[in-house]
C-alpha positions in Angstrom: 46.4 153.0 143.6 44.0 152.7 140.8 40.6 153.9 141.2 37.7 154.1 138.2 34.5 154.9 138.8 31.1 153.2 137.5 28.1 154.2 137.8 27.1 152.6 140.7 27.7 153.6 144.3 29.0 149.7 145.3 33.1 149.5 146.2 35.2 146.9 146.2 38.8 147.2 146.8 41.3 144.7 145.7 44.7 144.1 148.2 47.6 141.9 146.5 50.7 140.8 147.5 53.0 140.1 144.2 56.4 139.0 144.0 57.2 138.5 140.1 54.2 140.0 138.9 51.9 137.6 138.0 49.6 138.1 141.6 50.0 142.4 140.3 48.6 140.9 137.1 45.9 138.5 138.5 44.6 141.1 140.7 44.4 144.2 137.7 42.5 141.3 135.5 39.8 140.8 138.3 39.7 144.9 138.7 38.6 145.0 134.6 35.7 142.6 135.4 34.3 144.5 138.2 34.6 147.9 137.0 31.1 148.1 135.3 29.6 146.9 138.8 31.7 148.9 141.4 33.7 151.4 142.1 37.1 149.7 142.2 40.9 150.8 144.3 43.2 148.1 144.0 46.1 148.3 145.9 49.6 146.1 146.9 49.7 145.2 150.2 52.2 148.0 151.3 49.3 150.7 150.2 46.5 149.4 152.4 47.7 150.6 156.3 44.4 152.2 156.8 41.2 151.0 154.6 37.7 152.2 155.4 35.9 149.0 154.8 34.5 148.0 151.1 31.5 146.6 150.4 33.1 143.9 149.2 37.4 143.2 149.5 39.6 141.2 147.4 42.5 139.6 148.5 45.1 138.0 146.8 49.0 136.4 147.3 51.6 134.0 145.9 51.7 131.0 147.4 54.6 130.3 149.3 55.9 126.8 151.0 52.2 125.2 150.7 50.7 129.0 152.3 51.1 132.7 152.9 54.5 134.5 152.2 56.6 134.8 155.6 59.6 136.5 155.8 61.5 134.3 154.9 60.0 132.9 151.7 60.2 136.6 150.6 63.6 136.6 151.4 64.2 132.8 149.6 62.2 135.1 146.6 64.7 137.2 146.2 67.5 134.5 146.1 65.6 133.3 143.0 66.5 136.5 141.4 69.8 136.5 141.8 70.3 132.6 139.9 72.6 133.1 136.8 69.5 132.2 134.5 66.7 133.7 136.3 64.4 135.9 134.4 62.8 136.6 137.1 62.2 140.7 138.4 61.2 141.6 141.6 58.2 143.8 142.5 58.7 147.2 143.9 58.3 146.7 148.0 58.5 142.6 147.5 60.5 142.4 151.2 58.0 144.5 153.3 55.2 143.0 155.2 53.0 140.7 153.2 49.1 139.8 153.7 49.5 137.4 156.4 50.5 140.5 158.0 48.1 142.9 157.1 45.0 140.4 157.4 45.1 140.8 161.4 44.0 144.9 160.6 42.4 144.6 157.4 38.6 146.0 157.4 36.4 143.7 157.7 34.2 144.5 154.3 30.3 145.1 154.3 28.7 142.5 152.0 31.7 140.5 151.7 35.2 138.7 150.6 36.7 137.2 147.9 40.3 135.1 148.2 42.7 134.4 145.2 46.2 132.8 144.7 48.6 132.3 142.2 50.6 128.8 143.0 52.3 126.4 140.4 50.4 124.1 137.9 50.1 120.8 140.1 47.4 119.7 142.4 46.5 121.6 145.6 47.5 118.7 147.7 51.4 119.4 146.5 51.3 122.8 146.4 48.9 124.5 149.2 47.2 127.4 148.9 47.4 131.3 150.1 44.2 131.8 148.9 42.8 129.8 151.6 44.7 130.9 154.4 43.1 134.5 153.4 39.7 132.6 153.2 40.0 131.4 156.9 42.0 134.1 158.8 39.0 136.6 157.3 36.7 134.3 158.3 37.6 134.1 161.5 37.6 137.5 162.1 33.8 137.5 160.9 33.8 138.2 157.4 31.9 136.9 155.3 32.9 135.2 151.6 30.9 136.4 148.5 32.4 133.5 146.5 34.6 130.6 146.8 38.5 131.3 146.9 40.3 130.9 143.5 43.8 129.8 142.6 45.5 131.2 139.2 48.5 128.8 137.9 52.3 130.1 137.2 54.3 127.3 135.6 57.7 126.3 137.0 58.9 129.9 135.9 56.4 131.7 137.7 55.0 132.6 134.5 51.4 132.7 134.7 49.9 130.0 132.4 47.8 131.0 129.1 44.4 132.0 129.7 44.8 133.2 133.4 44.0 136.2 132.8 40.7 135.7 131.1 40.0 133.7 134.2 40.8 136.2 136.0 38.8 138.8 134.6 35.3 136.9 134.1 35.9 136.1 137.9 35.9 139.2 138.4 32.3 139.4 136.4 31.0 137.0 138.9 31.6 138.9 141.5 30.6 142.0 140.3 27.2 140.1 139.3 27.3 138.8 143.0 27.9 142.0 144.6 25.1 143.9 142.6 22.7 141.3 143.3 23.7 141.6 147.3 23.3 145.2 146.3 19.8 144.5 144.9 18.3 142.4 147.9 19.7 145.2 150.5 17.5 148.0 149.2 
């Protein structure tokens, strides 16, 4: 767990689910442009059992088979790995639950929800989206989205693509802007 603290009293906490990295890498970028607004912990998936809610929560997965990891696309993961030119690495606790299963338990957040993806450099319509299974299933359970859900590309190597992580991190800006200002019209 990360935690930095700025000198306001607004948190946001950041949940990911990575497999190669590049989610792990997505999310820490978004955690650098919030800082100066919030108080940020940003945690993998395995880490968040028991959250008190945030004021606002970030979510974040890879997207597998057009959606949210299962079991078995983890598992199909880790197949990739073991391909006699694969570069890829695994994360540390790739194979435990993911965030489809967390979501049904995760705290539903005080001012707010942001959704993020990484998925492969082609259009939505051929690749799907985790980001917006997270968007709905919180949704559904009431919460309510500070923002509109984001995808980050990977090329066919599941390397993210240049400049993905400057996106990441002035997206993070923007919701650090949006949270203070939610902050602002509270008090």
């Amino acid at each position: 767990m990360t935690t930095n603290e700025p000198s306001t009293h607004v948190t946001a906490t950041i949940v990911y689910e990575s497999m190669f990295g590049a989610t792990r890498r997505v999310a820490e970028a978004i955690a650098a442009g919030i800082r100066s607004a919030a108080h940020v912990d940003l945690l993998a998936v395995h880490e968040a059992a028991a959250l008190d809610p945030a004021d606002l929560l970030i979510v974040g997965a890879p997207t597998h088979a057009h959606a949210l990891s299962r079991p078995q696309t983890r598992a199909d993961a880790a197949n990739w790995v073991e391909k006699p030119a694969s570069h890829l690495r695994l994360e540390p606790d790739f194979d435990g639950d993911g965030v489809r299963e967390w979501l049904p338990t995760a705290p539903i957040p005080v001012r707010g929800f942001a959704a993020f993806d990484t998925r492969a450099d082609m259009p939505r319509l051929f690749t799907g989206s985790a980001a917006a299974g997270i968007d709905k299933r919180l949704r559904k359970r009431g919460a309510v989205p500070l923002a509109d859900y984001r995808s980050f590309l990977v090329d066919k190597d599941s390397a993210l693509l240049p400049g993905q992580l400057d996106e990441a991190e002035q997206w993070g800006r923007l919701l650090g802007a949006r949270l203070l200002e939610s902050d602002a019209t509270r008090t």
